[in-house]
N, C-alpha and C positions, 0 to 999 in steps of 0.2 A: 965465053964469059963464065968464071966461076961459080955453081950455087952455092949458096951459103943460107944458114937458120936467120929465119925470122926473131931476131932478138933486137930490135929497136924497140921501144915505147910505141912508137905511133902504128906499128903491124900489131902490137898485140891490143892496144886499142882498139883499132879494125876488126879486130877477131872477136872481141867482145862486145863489138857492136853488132856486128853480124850473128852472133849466136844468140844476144838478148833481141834480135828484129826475129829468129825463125822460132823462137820462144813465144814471143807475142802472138804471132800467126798460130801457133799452133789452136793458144788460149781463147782466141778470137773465133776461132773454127770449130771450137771445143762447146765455145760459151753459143754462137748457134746453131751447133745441133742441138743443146739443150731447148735453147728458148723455142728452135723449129719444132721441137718434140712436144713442150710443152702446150705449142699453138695448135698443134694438131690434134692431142688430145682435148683441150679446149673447145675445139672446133668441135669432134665429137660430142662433146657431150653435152653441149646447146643443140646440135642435131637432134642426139638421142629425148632432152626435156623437151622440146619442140615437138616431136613426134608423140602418136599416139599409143605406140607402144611402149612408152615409158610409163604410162599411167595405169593403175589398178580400173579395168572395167567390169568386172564384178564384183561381189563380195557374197559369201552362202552363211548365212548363219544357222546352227544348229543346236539343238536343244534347249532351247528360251523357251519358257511358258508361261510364266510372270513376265519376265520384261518383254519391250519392243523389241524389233529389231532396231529400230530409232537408236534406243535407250545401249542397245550393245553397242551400237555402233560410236553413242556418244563415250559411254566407258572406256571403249578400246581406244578413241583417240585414233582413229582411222574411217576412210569416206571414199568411196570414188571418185578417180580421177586423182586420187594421193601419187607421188612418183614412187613405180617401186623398187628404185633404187635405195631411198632412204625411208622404206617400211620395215621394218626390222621385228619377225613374226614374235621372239621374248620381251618386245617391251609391248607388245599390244598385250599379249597376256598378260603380264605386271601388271596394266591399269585395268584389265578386266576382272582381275583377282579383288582387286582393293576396292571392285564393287562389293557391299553389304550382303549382296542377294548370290551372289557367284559365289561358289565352291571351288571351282577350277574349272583353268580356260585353257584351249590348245587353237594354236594356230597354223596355219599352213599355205604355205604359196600353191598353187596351182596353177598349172596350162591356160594358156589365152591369158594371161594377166590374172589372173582371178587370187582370193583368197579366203579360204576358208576355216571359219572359227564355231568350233563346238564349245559347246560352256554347259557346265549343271548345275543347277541351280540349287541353293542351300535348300532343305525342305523346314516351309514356315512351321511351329509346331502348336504357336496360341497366338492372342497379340488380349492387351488389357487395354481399359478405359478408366477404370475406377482410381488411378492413383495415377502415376506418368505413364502417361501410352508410351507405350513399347512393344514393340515385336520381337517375339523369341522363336529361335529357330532350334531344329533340332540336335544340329552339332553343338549346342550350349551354349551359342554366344547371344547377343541380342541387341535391340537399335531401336533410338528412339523413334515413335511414332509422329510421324504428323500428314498433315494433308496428302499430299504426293504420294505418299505408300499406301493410302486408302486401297486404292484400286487394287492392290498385289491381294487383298485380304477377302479376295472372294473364294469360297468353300474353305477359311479358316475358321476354326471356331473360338469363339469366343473367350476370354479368363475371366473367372471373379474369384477372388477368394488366392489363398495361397502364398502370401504374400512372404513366409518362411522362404528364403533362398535355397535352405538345404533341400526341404520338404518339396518345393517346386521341381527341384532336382531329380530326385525321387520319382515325382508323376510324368516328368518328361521320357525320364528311362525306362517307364513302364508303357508308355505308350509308344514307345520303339516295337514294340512285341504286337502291338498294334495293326492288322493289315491296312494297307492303304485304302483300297476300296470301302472298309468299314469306316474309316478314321475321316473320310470324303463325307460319311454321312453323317457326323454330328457336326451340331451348330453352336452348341454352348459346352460349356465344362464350370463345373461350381464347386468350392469347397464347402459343403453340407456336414453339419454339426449333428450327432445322432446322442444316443445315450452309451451306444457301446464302440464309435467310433467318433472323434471330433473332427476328423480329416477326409472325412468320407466323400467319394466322387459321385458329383450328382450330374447327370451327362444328358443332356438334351440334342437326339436327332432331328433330323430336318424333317422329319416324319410326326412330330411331335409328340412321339412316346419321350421318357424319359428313365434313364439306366441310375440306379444305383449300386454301388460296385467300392471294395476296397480297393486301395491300390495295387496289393496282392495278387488279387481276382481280378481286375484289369482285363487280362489277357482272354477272358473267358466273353467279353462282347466280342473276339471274331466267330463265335456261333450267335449274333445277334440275329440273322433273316432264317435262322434255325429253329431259336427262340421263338420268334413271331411268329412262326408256321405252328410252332407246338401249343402256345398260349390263345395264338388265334384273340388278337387285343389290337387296339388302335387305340391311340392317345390315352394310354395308359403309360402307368407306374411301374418298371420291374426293375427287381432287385434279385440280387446276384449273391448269392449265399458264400463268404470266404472259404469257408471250410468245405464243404462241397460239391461247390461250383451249381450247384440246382439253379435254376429261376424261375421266379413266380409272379404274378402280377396283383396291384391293389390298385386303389383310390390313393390318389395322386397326396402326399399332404404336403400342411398350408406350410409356406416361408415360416420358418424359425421354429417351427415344431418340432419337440425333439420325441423323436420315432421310438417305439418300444422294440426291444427287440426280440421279441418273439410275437411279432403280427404273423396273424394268419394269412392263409394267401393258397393257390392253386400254387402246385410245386412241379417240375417238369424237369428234367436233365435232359440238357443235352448232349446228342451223340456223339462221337468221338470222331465223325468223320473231317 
């Protein structure tokens, strides 16, 4: 018998039906390895959330001294037991930032689950009562006071007076020059009216002497337990000569007296160490 081409209609029918059926098969076999892939990752990864190794079971917080760790941990928007597949260490920082009190926050996964967030805390530099409470901090910004930030305001001291934005400006950046451990010891700070200064800083320690001092002079209370060793005074008056730098002690005077400026007084410089 002769062969001959498949050239009827109903062979090449055949043939197209036969190639659109191993087409289908392919798509069919195509479409589950997808879905088998996708089920097993699936599977996965309810294993993985199910499991306690998906979960954050530490957390180390570092450098808080105003706030809680409570209080970090509410900022950051992170908790034990969080999945840490979806803790994502730049947006804890984000909302750590956008805390008032934070300066900058760094975070970081750690071994065994853990995570660890360092933060510094803005340095408070007054807070007022006389007009709208407010807390001002050192980098220049500042937030209004109310209840809640009470507690942050222990060893700040106090503001009256000042009320000049520039001027406030001014005694903020002078008392950057400030050591900390001195600056720990006063309790008040006042704008004091004299005769040959109207801006004059009247600065009450927790010792209950009281410094008076230009803004200028400022700098010259980090020889304050200097002072006291030299003057040999408790709850007394010293004031702090601009020009100078001397200090001497008086008789404390009364609110809104405006001080002569050439009172006498023991004079004492301190040394240079």
């Amino acid at each position: 018998m002769e062969n001959r081409p498949y050239n009827s209609s109903q062979q090449v029918y055949d043939v197209y039906k036969e190639e659109q059926k191993r087409k289908k098969n392919r798509i069919v076999r195509q479409r589950m390895i997808i879905y088998g892939s996708i089920g097993i990752v699936l599977l996965l990864i309810v294993v993985y959330v199910a499991s306690p190794i998906s979960r954050i079971r530490t957390i180390l917080i570092k450098g808080n001294h105003r706030l809680t760790n409570q209080e970090v941990l509410t900022s950051g928007k992170v908790k034990v037991d969080d999945l840490l597949l979806f803790t994502f260490v730049k947006s804890i920082e984000k909302n750590l930032e956008n805390n008032p009190f934070v300066l900058e926050a760094k975070v970081k996964k750690t071994f065994n689950q853990g995570i660890e967030i360092t933060i510094i805390e803005k340095r408070i530099f007054t807070y007022r009562l006389d007009t709208e409470p407010t807390i001002y901090f050192f980098d220049g910004s500042q937030l209004e006071l109310t209840e809640k930030e009470l507690s942050y305001l222990i060893s700040v001291p106090y503001l009256n007076g000042f009320h000049d934005a520039e001027l406030l400006d001014k005694v903020r950046l002078a008392f950057l020059d400030v050591d900390e451990n001195i600056f720990h010891m006063i309790s008040e700070i006042h704008e004091y009216a004299v005769s040959y200064d109207a801006h004059l800083l009247r600065i009450v320690m927790q010792d209950g002497n009281q410094i008076f001092t230009s803004i200028i002079s400022l700098k010259s209370i980090n020889y304050y337990l200097e002072i006291l060793n030299n003057l040999n005074v408790a709850n007394s008056c010293i004031f702090i000569d601009e020009l100078s730098g001397s200090a001497f002690s008086t008789v404390c005077p009364e609110d809104n007296v405006i001080l002569d400026e050439n009172i006498d007084g023991n004079i004492d410089e301190p040394s240079d160490e």
